[in-house]
N, C-alpha and C positions, 0 to 999 in steps of 0.2 A: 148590645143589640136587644131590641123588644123582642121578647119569645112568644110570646101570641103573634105578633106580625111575621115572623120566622117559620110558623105552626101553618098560618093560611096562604103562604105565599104560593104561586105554584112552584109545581114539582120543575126541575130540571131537567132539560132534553136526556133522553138517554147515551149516552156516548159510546162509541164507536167499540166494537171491537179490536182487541188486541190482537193487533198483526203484529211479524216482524220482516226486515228486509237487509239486505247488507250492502255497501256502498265502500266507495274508497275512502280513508279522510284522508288521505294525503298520499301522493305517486314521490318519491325522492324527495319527500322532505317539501312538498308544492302542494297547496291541496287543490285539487282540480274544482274549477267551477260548476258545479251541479246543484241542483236545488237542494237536494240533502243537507248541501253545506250550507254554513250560514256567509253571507259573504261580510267585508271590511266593515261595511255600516251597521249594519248588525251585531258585529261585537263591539264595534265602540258604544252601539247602545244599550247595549248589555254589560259593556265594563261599566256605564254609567247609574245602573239600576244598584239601589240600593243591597248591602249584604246583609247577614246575620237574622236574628231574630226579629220576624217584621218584613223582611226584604221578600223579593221574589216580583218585585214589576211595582206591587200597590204601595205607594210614596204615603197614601191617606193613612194607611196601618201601620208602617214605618215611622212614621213621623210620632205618631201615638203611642208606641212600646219606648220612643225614646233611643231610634236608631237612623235618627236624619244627620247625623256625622261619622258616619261610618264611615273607615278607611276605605280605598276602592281598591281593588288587585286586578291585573290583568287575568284572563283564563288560563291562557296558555303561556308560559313561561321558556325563552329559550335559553337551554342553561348551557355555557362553553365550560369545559374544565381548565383549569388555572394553567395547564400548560398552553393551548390552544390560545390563552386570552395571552399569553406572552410570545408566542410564537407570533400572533397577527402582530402583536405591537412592535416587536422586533422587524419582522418584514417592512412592515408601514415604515417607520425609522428609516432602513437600510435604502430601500428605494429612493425615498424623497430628501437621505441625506446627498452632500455636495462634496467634491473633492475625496470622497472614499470607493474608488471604483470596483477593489475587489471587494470587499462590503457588499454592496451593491451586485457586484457581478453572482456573489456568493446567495446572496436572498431570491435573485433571479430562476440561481439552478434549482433550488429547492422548489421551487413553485413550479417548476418543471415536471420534477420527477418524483415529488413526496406525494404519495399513497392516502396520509390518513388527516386531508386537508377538506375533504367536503364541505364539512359543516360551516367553515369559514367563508365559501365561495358564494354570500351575499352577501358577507360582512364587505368583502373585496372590491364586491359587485358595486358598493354603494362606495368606498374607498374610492374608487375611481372617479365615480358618479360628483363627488363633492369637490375631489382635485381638480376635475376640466372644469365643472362649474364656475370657481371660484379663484382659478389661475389661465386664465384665455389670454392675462397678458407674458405670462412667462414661458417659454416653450421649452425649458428647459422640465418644468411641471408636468407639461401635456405629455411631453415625448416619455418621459418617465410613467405615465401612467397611463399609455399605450401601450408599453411595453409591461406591465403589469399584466394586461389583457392579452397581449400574445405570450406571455409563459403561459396561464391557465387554460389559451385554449392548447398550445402544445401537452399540457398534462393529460397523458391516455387513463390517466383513475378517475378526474374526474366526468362527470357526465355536467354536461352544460347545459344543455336543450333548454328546461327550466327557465335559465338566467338571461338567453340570447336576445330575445326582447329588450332587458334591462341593460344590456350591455351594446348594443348597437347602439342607442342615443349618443352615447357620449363619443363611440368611433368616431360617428357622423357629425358631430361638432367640430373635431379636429379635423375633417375632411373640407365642410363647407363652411367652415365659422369665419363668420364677415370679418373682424377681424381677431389675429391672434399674433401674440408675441409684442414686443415693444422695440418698433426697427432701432431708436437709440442704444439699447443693450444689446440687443441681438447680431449686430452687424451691418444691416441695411432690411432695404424692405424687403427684400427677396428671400430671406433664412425662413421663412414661415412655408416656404413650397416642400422644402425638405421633409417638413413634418405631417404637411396633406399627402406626401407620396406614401410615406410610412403609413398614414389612417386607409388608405385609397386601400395598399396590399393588403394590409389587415382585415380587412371588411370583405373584401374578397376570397382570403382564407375563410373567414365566418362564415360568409354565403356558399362556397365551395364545398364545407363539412356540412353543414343544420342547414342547405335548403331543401333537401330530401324530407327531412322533416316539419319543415313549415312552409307549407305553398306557398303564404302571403310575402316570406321575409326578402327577398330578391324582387316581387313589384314595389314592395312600396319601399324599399332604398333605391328603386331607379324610380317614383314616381317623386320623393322627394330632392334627388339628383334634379330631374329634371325641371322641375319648379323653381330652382337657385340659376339654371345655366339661362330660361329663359327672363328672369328678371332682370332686366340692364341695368337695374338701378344698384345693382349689389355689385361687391368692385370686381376687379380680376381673378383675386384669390380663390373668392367662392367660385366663380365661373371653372377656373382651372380644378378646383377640387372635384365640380361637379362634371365636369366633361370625364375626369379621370377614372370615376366612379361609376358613370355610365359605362367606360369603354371596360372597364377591369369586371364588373357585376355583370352586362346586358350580352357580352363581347358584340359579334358582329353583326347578329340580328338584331340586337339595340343601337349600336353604330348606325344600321341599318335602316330603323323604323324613328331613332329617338333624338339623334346628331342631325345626321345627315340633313331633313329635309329642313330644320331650323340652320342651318347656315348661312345663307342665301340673306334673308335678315340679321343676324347677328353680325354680317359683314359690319355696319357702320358702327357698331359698337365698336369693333375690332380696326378701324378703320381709323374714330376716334380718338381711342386709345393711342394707338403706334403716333400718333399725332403730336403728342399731350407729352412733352418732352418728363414730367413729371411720372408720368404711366407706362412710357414705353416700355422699361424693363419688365415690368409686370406683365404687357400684354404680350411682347414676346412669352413668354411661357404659357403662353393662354393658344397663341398658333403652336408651340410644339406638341401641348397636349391635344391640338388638334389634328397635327399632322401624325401622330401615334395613335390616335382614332381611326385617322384614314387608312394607316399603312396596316391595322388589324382585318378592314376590308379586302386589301388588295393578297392578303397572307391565303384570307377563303377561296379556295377552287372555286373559279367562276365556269361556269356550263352556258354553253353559247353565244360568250363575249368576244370581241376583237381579241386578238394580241399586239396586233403591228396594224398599222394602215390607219393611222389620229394623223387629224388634222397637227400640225406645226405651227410653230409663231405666235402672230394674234390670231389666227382662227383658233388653235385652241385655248388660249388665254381668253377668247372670247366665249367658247362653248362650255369651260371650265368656269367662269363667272353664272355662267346663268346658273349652276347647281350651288357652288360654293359658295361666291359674293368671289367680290377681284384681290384680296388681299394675299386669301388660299390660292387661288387660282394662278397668282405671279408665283407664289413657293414651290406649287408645283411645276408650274411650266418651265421655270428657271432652275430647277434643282439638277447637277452635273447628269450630265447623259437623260436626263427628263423622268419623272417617275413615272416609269409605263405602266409597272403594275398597281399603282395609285389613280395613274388617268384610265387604265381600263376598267376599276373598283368602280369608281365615281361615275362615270356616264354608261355602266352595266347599270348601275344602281336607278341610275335615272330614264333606261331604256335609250339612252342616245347611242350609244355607240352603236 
């Protein structure tokens, strides 16, 4: 550098005073989003800035001391101790092996009831994350690492809150994923409802414990329910996963506000289907989860409804179409001794009766 040009340069802003303040860097192991913190982009641009002698942001001064191939390190480093790093491996193993059921049964309880597994429960998190990803045709995969997700959240040590985000995605894959399982190996095309029932409970445990804690997490699993049940173009499966999700998350004020008044068109979907000698069995499980919708309705203490005195016959198979569509409307009317508390649910709901 020229030091006569260094001599006349001006002077430098005076800089601020030294204050100090204090901040979280991390709640359980999470570091919360505040401006204090630096977020994900910011450290990848900072892992990316040169080290050592020279480094510090200016690549011009780096380059020139002869430190433009500097090894790069991450900041923060998460270190597992070597039992932790075999204990996950072991688990991971024990799960996703085959034909060794106490094995398996045995890695289960652990993950129930072991205390000093924290640190692990993102390793898990993403453990999961990659299985449903990358096994949607195997349901023997999914069911297995759904059931990874309901031991940790049964474990009272650990705290999940943190992770619930990250671990609802993948639920909700196995609840509404277009398709899953490969009907050739599995049995037929229907063995995939089994494992939407199991994701459906599961999520509703989830939403049941952490929605106290997160306002959002129960709209937006019933606003994404609801975006699969009204897309016709998606097949049965998702529809039933997605009706089941609405009724098990919304209960009966979602039945209420979110089912209910989309019926009436979803009929010719429903209508199609039972048609479609190829779909029917499918779409039968598509009215049962709908008739387990309705009868959560009829379960609610209704205030000011009829009990007795419905039309019969086709007047109510008729008055029962205009809410439902005619398909529901035949299941209820024709079902032994008539479902009264199902036809007084449904035209309370609709102000007819």
């Amino acid at each position: 550098m020229d030091f006569e040009k260094l001599i006349n340069a001006p002077l430098p802003k005076i800089p601020r005073e030294m204050s100090f303040t204090a901040h979280w860097l991390a709640v359980e192991g999470v570091q919360p989003s505040i401006p204090q913190n630096p977020t994900q982009a910011d450290q990848r641009n900072q892992e990316l800035l040169p080290k050592g002698p020279g480094g510090g942001g200016n690549q011009t001064l780096a380059a020139a001391s002869g430190a433009d191939n500097v090894a790069v390190k991450p900041l923060i480093k998460h270190v597992l101790s070597r039992e932790l790093q075999i204990y996950f491996e072991r688990i991971c193993s024990a799960i996703m092996s085959e034909g060794n059921d106490d094995y398996r049964s045995t890695a289960f309880q652990s993950l129930r009831t072991d205390p000093g597994i924290h640190q692990l429960v993102p390793y898990f998190v993403q453990f999961v994350a990659d299985k449903v990803t990358n096994n949607l045709k195997s349901l023997p995969a999914l069911t297995q690492s759904l059931s990874l997700v309901a031991a940790l959240i049964d474990n009272p040590s650990l705290y999940l809150a943190p992770y619930i985000p990250a671990l609802v995605p993948s639920v909700l894959t196995c609840l509404i994923g277009k398709h899953l399982g490969t009907p050739a190996n599995d049995g037929g095309p229907t063995t995939h409802f089994a494992l939407r029932d199991y994701a459906a409970s599961l999520l509703s445990s989830i939403a049941r414990k952490h929605g106290a804690s997160s306002s959002t997490l129960k709209p937006r699993i019933a606003r994404s329910c609801l975006k699969h049940f009204l897309d016709s173009h998606k097949p049965f499966g998702t529809h039933y996963g997605a009706i089941l999700g609405l009724t098990l998350i919304a209960d009966a004020d979602g039945v209420r506000a979110l089912i209910l008044p989309n019926l009436k068109a979803y009929d010719a979907v429903l209508s199609e289907g039972l048609r479609d000698e190829n779909r029917r069995e499918q779409a039968e499980h598509v009215v049962k989860a709908l008739m387990r919708a309705l009868n959560v309705l009829a379960r609610e203490p209704r205030a000011g409804g009829k009990s007795n005195g419905f039309p019969e016959g086709e007047a109510l198979r008729e008055r029962l179409g205009e809410v439902v569509g005619e398909v529901l409307a035949d299941r209820i009317a024709s079902a032994d001794g008539g479902e009264q508390g199902v036809v007084g649910a449904v035209l309370d709901s609709e102000g007819l009766a």
